[in-house]
N, C-alpha and C positions, 0 to 999 in steps of 0.2 A: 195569290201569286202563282205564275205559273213559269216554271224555267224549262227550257225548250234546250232539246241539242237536234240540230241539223244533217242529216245527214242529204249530201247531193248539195249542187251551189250551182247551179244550171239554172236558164229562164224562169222556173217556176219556186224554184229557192229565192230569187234575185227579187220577182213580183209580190212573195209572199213578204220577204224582209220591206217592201215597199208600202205595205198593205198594213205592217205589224206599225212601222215609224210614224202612219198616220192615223192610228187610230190610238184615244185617248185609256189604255188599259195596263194590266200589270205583267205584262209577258217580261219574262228576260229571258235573253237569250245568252245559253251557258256555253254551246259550246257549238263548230259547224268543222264539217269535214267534205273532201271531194277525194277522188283518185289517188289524186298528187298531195295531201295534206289536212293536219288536223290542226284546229285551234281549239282552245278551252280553257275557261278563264272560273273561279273558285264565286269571284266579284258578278260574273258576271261581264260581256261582251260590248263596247260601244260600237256603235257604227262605223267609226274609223276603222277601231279593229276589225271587223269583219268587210269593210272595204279593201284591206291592207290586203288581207287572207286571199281573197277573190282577186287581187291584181299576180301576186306571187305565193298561189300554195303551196307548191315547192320547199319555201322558204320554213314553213312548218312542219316537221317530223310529226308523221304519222305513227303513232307507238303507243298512243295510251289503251287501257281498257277502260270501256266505255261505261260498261254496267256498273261499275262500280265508284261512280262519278255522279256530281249530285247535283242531277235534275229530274223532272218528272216525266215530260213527253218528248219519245224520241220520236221524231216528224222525219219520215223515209221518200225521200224525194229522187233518189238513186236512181239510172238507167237499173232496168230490170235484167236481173242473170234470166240463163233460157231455161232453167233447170227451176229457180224457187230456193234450193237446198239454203244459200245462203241469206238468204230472207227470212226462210225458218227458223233457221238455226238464231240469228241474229235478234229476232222478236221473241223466240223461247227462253232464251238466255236472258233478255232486259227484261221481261214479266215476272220472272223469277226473280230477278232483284229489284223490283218496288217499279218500272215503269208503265205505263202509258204508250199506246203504237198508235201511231195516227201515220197514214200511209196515201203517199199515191202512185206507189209501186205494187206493180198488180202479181210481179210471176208468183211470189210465197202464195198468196192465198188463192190463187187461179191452180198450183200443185200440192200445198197441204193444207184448205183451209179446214179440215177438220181437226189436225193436229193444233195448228192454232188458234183456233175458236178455243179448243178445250184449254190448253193454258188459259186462257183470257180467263175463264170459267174458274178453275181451279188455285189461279194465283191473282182472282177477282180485281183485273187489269181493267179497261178500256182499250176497245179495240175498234178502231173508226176507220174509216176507209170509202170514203165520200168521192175524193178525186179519182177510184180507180178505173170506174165504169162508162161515164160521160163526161169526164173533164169538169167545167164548170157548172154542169146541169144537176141538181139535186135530186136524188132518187130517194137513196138511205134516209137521209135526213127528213123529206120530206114526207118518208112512211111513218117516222118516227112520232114527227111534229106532230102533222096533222091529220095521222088516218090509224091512230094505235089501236082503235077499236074492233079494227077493220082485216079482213083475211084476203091477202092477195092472191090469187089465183090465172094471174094469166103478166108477161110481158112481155111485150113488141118492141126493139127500141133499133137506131142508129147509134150505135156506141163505136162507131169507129171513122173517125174523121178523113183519113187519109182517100179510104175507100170511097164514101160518099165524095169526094171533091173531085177523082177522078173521073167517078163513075159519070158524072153530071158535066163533067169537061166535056167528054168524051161525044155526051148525047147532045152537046150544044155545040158539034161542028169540029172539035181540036180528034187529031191520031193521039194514040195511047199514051206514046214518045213526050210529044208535046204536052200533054195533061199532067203527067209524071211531073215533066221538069218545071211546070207551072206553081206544082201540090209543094216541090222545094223552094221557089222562089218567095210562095206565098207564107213559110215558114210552117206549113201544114203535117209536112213529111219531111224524115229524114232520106238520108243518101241511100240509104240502104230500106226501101219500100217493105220490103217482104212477107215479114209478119202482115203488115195490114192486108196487102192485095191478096194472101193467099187464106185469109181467113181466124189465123191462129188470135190475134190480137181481138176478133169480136169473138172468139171460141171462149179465152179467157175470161172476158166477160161475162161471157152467158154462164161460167162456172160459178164466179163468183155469188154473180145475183141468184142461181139455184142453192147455195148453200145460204147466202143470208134473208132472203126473201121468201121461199120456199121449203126451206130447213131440210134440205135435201141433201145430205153426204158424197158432195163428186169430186172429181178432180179433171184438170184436161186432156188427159191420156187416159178418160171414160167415155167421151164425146166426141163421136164421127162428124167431121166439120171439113166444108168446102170454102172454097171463096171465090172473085172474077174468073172467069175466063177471058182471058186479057185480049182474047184474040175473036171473041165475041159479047162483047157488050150491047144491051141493048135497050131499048127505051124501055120505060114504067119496071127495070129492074133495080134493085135496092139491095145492099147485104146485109142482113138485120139478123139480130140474136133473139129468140123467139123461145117463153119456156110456157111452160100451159099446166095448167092444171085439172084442165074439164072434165075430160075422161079421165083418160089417166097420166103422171105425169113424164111429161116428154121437154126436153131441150134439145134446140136447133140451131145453127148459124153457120148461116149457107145465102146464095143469094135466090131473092123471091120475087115473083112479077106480081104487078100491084095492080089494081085496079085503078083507072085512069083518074079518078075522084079523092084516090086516099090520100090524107091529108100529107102521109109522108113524103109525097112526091114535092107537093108544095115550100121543102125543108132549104136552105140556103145551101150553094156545095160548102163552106165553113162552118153549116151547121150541127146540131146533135138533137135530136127529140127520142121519146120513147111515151108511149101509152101502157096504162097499169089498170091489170083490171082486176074488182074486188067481186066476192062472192057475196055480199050483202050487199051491194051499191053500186051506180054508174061508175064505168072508167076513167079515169081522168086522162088527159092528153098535155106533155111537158112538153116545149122545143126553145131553141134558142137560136136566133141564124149568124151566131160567133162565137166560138170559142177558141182558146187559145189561151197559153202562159199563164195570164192572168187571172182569167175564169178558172184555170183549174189551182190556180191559188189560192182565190176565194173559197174556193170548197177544201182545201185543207186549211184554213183559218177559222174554218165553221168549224169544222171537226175538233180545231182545238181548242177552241172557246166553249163547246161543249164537252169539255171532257174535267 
């Protein structure tokens, strides 16, 4: 049995509850909260109910405390603060009382993922975090599954979708303008771009994956990071978060001119891929030419069926 509180009730809350109604398992859903409102039920939540919730959360006073409420994985689907603080604070506190974090909110462990690694460690949690990097593309998971044996030493990826949709608007004929308001129409990008075009969002990234793939202690106020020059885009360029291990170790995420062959060029603008490469073995190469809501749902569904 797995009882689940929600935290966020936005596209990927909405996809993920769509994902949970049709698959035949033992999740229950105890409790779901947004901005405007908390529900949580002792029984456990029906679909109504939490349809109800989503039409008018308003309607439910926000007031309880959460840690002390009884279920096991709290599933953080939240817009991300700029800071982390309250993402920390929020995940140290529910580790401490018996929970489970399964996350596809990046800022806490993009700014303290060594503080929260160590809780996980210390108050022997589970701490998953699949959707944070590529949406519905499996990275973590997939190191887990299928290459435990195995020492990663190098990653290239697109982990930032807004960017790539622009960037490839932009080489295929549309101004900057136009691409932008395309990256909103196509549900790609929020109103407020920023984070992606200026780098900070695949900086986060690349933090993440140096602490949990490369066991590197960083944060992203350690990481000199660019992003477009909006006012010069250019063909075979790409903004990818880049960490290496060969010589010695370095993280990047910045934009790079590619070689006219690399397969990354080849990526859908709604796509996401990343190649991983091992010190014992050929690299392997992920992509996927869509993601969105639902993809990045799926991967916090995996995360919590494994947990």
């Amino acid at each position: 049995m797995r009882k689940l509180y929600l935290a966020g009730a936005g596209n990927v809350s909405k996809n993920l509850l769509s994902l949970i109604s049709n698959l035949n398992s033992d999740i229950k859903i105890m409790g779901i909260e947004n901005s405007r409102g908390q529900l949580f039920s002792e029984e456990s939540l029906s679909m109504a109910d939490i349809n109800n919730f989503m039409k008018s959360p308003e309607d439910y006073r926000k007031s309880l405390n959460i840690s002390k409420m009884d279920f096991d994985i709290y599933v953080d689907m939240r817009t991300a603060s700029k800071n982390g603080e309250r993402e920390r604070d929020d995940y140290i506190n529910l580790m401490k009382n018996g929970k489970h974090i399964v996350t596809a909110n990046k800022s806490g462990l993009a700014n303290f993922f060594p503080e929260i690694g160590k809780a996980s460690s210390e108050f022997d949690k589970k701490l998953y975090f699949e959707a944070t990097v590529a949406g519905g593309l499996p990275v973590f998971s997939l190191i887990r599954s299928s290459f435990p044996s195995f020492t990663v030493d190098s990653f290239t990826g697109v982990v930032n979708l807004t960017s790539n949709f622009v960037m490839k608007k932009v080489n295929d004929g549309m101004n900057l303008e136009e691409a932008k308001r395309k990256a909103m129409e196509e549900g790609v990008a929020e109103t407020d771009m920023t984070d992606d075009l200026d780098g900070t969002d695949s900086a986060r990234k690349a933090v993440i994956i140096a602490n949990s793939l490369f066991h590197k202690p960083m944060r992203l106020k350690d990481l000199k990071y660019s992003g477009i020059d909006e006012n010069n885009i250019k063909k075979n360029e790409m903004l990818l978060a880049k960490i290496s291990m060969n010589k010695e170790f370095s993280v990047e995420s910045r934009v790079f001119t590619l070689n006219s062959e690399d397969p990354f060029l080849r990526l859908a603008p709604m796509g996401m891929a990343c190649s991983i490469g091992f010190k014992e073995r050929n690299p392997v190469y992920i992509s996927e030419d869509m993601d969105g809501p639902l993809e990045t749902a799926g991967a916090v569904l995996s995360d919590i069926l494994s947990v």
